[in-house]
C-alpha positions, 0 to 999 in steps of 0.5 A, a space after each residue: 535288921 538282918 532277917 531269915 530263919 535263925 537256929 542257935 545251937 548249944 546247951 541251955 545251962 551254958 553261960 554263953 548260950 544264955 548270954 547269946 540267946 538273952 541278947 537275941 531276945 532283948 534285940 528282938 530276933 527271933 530263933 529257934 534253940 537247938 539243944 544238944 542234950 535233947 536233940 543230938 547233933 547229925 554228923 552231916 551238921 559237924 561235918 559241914 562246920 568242920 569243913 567251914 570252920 576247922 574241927 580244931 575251931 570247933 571242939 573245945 579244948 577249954 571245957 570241962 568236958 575235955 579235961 574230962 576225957 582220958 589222955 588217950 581218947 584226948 590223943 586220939 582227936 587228931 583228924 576231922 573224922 575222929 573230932 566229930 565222933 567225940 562231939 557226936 558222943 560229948 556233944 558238951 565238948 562243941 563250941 557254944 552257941 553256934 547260930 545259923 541263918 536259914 541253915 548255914 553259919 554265921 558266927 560261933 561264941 558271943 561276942 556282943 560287939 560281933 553280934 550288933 554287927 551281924 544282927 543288926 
């Protein structure tokens, strides 16, 4: 099993926080839950995912809170900057969970296949 300090960052009413933590907890791997409505996000945190990952990658077009953007605001995103000045305002818009390892990422969704790969 894969040890080290591990943060899941999301939503608690997010279906794919909850299975991801739920699995988490019945593998026995302890985490720590970062909630976005409660703690924020840094922008210095986004950032470093974007870069890692691609702000295309990290901001969910699929979710309610994106259809619920006005078109311009929807046009607007089209840069790195600008993508992570609408998660710092929507934060319900960033891909969930994304879970680090002692401060940097390690897998983004859940997927229980990937998960028995990486956790254990």
């Amino acid at each position: 099993m894969v040890t080290g300090n591990y943060t899941v960052y999301g939503i608690p009413n997010c279906n794919s926080v909850q299975k991801a933590r739920a699995w988490l907890e019945e593998q026995g791997i302890p985490y720590e839950f970062h909630d976005y409505k409660k703690k924020g996000i840094t922008k210095t945190k986004l950032t470093a995912w974007c870069k890692e990952l691609g702000w295309e990658n990290v901001i969910n077009k699929k979710g309610t809170t994106w259809r619920d953007l006005d078109e311009a605001t929807k046009a607007s995103v089209n840069s790195q900057a600008r993508a992570v000045q609408i998660m710092m305002e929507h934060n319900s818009i960033i891909k969930r969970p994304i879970i680090e390892k002692d401060g940097k990422f390690i897998v983004m969704r859940f997927d229980e296949e990937q998960y028995r790969q990486i956790f254990l």
